[in-house]
Backbone as CSV, one residue per row, in Angstrom:
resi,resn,N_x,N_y,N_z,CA_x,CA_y,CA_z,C_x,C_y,C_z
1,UNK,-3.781,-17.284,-3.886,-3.132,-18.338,-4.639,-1.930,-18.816,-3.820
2,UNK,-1.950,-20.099,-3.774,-0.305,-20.495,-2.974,0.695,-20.764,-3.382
3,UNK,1.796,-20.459,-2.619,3.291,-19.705,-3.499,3.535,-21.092,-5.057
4,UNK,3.493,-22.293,-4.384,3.908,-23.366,-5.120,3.193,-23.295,-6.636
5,UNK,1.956,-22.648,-6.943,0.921,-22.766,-7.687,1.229,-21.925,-9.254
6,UNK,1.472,-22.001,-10.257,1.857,-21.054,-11.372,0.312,-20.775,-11.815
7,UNK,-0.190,-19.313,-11.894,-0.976,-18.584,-12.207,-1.691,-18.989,-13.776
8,UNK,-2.861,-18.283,-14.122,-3.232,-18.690,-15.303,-2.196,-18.177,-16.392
9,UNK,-1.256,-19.088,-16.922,-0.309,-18.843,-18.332,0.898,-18.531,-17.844
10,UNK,0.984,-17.867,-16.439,2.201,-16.991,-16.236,3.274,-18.091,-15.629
11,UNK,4.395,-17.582,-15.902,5.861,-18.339,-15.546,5.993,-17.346,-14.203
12,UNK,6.755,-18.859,-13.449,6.869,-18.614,-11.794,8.984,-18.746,-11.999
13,UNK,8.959,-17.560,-11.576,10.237,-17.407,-11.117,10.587,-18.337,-9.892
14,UNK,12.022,-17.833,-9.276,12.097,-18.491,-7.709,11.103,-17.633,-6.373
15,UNK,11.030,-18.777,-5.739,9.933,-18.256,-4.660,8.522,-17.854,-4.659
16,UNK,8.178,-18.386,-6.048,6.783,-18.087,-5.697,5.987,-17.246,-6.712
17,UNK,7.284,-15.931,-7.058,6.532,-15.047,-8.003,6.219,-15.170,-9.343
18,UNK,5.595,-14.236,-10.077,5.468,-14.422,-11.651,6.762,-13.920,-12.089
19,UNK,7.276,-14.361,-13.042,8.127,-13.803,-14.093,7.583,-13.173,-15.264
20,UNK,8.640,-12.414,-15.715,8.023,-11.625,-17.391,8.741,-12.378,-18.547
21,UNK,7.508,-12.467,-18.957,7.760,-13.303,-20.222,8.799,-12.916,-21.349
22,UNK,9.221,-13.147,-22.457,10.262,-13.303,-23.580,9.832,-11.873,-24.014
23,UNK,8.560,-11.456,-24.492,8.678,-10.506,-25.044,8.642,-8.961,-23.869
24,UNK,7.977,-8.750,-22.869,8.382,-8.034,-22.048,10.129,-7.623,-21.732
25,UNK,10.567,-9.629,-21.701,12.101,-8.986,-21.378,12.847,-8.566,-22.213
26,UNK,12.162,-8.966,-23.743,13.226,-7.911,-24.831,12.784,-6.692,-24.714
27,UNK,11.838,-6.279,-24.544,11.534,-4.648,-24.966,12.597,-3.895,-22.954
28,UNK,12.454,-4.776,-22.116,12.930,-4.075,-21.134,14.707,-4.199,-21.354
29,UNK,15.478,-4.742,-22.043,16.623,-5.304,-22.674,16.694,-3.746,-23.688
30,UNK,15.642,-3.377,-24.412,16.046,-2.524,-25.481,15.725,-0.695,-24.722
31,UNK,15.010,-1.239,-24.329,14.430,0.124,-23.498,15.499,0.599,-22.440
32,UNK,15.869,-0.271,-21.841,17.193,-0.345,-20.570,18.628,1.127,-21.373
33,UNK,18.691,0.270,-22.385,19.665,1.099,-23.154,19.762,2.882,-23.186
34,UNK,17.880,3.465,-23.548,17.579,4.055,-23.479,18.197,5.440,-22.296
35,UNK,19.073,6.454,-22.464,19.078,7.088,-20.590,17.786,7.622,-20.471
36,UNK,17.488,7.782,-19.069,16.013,7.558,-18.142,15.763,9.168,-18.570
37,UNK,16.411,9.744,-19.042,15.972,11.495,-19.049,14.965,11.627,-20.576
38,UNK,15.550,10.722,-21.287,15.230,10.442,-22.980,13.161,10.505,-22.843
39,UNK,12.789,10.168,-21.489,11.550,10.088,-21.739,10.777,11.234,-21.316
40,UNK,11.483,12.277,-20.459,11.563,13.466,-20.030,11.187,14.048,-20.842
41,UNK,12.275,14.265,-22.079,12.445,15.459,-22.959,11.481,15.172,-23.685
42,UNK,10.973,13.727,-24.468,9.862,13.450,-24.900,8.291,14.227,-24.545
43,UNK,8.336,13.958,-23.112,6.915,14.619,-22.408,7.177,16.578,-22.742
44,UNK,8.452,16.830,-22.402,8.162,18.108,-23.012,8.323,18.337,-24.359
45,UNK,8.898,17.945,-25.095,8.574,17.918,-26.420,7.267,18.108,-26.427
46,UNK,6.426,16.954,-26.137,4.621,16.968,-26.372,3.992,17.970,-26.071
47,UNK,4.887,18.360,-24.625,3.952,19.860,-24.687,4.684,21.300,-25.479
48,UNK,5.656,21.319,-25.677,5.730,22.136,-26.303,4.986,22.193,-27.910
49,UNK,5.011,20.914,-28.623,4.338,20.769,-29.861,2.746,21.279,-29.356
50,UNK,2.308,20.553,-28.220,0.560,20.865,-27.958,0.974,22.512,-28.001
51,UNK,1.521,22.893,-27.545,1.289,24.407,-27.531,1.499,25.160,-28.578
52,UNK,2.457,24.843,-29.038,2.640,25.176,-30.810,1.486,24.974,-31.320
53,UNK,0.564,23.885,-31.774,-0.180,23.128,-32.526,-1.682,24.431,-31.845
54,UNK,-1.287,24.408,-31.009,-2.769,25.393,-29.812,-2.819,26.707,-30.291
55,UNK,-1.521,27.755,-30.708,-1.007,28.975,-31.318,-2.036,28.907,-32.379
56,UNK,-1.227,27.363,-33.022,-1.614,27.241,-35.004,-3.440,27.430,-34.800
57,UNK,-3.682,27.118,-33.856,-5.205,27.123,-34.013,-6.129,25.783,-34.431
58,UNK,-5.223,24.764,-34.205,-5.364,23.074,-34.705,-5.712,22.857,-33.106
59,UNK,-6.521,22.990,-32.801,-7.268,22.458,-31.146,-7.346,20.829,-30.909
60,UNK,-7.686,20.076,-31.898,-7.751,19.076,-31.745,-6.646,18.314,-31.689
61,UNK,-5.489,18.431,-32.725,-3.976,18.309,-32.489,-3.224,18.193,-31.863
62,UNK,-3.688,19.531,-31.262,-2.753,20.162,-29.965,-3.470,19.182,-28.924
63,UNK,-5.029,18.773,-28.477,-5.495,18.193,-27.407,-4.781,16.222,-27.680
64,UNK,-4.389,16.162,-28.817,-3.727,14.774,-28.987,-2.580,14.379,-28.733
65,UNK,-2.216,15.608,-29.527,-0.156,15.427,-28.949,0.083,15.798,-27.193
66,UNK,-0.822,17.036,-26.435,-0.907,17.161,-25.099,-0.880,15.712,-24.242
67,UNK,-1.670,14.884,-25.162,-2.305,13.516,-24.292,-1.290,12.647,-24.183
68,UNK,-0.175,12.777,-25.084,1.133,11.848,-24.810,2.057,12.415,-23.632
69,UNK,1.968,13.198,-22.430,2.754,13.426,-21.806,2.766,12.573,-20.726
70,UNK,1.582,12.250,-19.938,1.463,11.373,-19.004,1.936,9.702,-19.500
71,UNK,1.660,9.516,-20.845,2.342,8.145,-20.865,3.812,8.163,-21.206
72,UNK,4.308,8.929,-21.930,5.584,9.447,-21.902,6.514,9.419,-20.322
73,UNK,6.063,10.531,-19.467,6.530,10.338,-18.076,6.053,8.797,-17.198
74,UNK,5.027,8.003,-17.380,4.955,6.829,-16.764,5.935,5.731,-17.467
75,UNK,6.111,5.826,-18.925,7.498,5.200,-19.351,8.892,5.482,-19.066
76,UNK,9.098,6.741,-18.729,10.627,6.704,-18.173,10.572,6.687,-16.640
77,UNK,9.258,6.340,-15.832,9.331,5.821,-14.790,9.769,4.270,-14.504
78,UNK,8.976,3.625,-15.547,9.322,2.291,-15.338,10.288,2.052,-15.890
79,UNK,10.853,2.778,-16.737,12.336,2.849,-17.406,13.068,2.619,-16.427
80,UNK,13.064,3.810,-15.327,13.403,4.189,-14.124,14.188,2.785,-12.947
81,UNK,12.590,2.359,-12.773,11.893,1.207,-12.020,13.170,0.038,-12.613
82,UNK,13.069,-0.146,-13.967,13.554,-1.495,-14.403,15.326,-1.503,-14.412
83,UNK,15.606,-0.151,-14.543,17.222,-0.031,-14.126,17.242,-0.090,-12.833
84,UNK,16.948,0.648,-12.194,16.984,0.296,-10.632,16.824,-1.246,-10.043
85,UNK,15.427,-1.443,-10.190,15.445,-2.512,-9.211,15.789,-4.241,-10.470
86,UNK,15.326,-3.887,-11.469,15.145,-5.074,-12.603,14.449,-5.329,-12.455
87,UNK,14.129,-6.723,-13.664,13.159,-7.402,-13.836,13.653,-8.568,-13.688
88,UNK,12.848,-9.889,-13.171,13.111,-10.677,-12.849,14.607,-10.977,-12.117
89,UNK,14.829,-10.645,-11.460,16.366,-10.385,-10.256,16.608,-12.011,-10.555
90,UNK,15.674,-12.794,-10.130,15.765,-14.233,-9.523,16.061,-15.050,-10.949
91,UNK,15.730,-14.603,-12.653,15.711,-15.685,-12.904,17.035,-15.711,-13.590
C-alpha cells in the first residue's frame, strides 16, 4: 500500500501510518493509569486460584482460571509497550 493511501476504514496519522481509533485510545488513556506490575499479580493470582481450584478437585475450573495467565501477562505487556513507547506519538 503507498504511504499517501488511508487503509480500509483506518485513520492515517503523520507519515503514512495507521492511527488508533477513539475507542482503543480511551481504553489505552484508562489502562495507562493502571502500574505495569497490576497485571503481574493478576497472572499469579490465576495461578494460584488454578491451583487452589486443582486441590478442591474442580479440574475444570482450575483448567479455566489457569487459562487467564497468558492473556493477563500479554496485557501488562502492552500496558508496558503503551507507556513506553505510546500510542499514536504523531497525532
Amino acid at each position: 500500500m503507498m504511504s499517501g493511501q488511508q487503509g480500509q476504514g483506518g485513520k492515517q496519522a503523520q507519515g503514512g501510518t495507521h492511527a488508533e481509533g477513539p475507542v482503543a485510545r480511551a481504553i489505552e488513556q484508562q489502562t495507562a493509569k493502571l502500574p505495569s506490575d497490576t497485571f503481574l499479580w493478576a497472572a499469579i493470582g490465576s495461578i494460584g486460584a488454578s491451583a487452589l481450584l486443582r486441590l478442591m478437585g474442580k479440574k475444570h475450573a482450575s483448567l479455566f482460571v489457569g487459562d487467564w495467565v497468558a492473556p493477563m501477562l500479554l496485557f501488562g505487556v502492552y500496558n508496558k509497550i503503551v507507556k513506553v513507547q505510546g500510542s499514536d506519538r504523531h497525532h
